[in-house]
N, C-alpha and C positions, 0 to 999 in steps of 0.2 A: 339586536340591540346589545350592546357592549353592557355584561354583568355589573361592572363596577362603575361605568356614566349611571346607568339605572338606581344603584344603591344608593349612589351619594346625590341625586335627584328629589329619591323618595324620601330620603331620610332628612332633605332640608326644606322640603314639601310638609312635614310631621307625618303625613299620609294618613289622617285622621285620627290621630292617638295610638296606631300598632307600634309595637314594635319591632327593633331592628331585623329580629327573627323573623317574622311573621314576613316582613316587606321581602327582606331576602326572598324567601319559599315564595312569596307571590311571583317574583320577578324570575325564579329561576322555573316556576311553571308557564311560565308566558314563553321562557327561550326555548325552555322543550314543545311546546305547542307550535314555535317557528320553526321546529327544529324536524316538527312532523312534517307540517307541509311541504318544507323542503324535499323529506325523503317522497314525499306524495309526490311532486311535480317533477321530480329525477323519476321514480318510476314510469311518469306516463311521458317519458323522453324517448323518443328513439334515436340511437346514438350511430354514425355509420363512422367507421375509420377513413381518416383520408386517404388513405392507401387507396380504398376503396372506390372513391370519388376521382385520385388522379389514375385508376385502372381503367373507369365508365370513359374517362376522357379521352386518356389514349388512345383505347380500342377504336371507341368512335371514331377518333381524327383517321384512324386507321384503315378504318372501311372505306371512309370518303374518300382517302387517298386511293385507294385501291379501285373503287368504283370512276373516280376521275380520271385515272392515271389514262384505263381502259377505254371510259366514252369519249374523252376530249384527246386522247392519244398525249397526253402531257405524262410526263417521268413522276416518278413517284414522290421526289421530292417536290415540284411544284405542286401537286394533289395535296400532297400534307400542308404545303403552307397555302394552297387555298382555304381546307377547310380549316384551318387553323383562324384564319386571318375572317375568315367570313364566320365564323362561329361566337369567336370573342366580340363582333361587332366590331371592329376597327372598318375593315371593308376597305383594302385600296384601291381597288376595279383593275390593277394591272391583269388580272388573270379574271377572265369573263366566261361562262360554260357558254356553247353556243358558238361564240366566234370561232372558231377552225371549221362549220359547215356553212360554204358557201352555197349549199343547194338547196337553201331557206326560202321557201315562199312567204309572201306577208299570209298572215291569220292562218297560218300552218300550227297545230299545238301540236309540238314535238313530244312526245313521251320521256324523254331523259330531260328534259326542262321540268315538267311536271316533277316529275322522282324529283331531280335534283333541290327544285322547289320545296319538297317534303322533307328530303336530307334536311336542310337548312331550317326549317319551322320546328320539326322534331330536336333538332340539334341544340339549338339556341333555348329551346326550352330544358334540354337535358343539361347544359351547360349553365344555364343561371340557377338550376337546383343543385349541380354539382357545386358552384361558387358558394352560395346560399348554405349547404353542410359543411363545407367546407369553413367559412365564416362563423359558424353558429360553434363548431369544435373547437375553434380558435379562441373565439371568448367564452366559450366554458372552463378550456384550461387555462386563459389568465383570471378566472376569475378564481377558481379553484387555486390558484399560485399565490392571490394575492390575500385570499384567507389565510391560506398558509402562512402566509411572510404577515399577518392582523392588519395588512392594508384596507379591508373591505371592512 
């Protein structure tokens, strides 16, 4: 709460007969008591840099390209923009795991379907927590900018 909306509230309030002194000192132990919990709720934050978050990404897209390139015999830059493109949930189906073996039986469970399956579950859930800190550092630093500049 903004010091001086509060003073000039309380003081057209009477605030039961104190005075302007008294009301100040109440008002400005109210903002240090906000002012703890604040420090309390940034302590129990845990903060990850985004570096951090577009490292976890990359790497990942990395493996999958690498693990793609190898099983489906695709070049390494279509690996990358599979799992790229199947990780953010776009999904264009141009690139399918699976199609280059023609020597598919029906109810055959291929083993790199399964993995690749796993890639994908594991991926998407590492990917929406990367967005997720990613997003949460984003608006802490406008929030933190816009105290700054007394917009908040």
């Amino acid at each position: 709460m903004n010091l001086e909306k509060a003073r000039e509230s309380r003081l057209e309030l009477g605030s039961g007969g104190e005075d302007g002194a008294d009301c100040e000192a109440e008002i400005r132990g109210e903002e240090e008591a906000e002012g703890e919990k604040d420090n309390e709720s940034r302590a129990n934050e845990v903060t990850i840099p985004i570096s951090t978050c577009l490292a976890v990404f990359f790497v990942y897209i990395s493996v999958g390209s690498i693990l793609f390139s190898w099983w489906e015999g695709w070049d390494y830059l279509d690996g990358s923009y599979f799992c790229f493109v199947t990780l953010v949930t776009i999904g264009f189906g141009d690139l399918v795991p699976g199609d280059s073996h023609e020597d598919r039986q029906m109810g055959h469970v291929d083993s790199e379907l399964v993995l690749c399956s796993l890639y994908i579950l594991l991926g998407m859930a590492l990917m929406a927590m990367c967005f997720h800190l990613t997003q949460e550092r984003f608006f802490q630093t406008a929030r933190k900018l816009g105290k700054t500049l007394h917009l908040i």
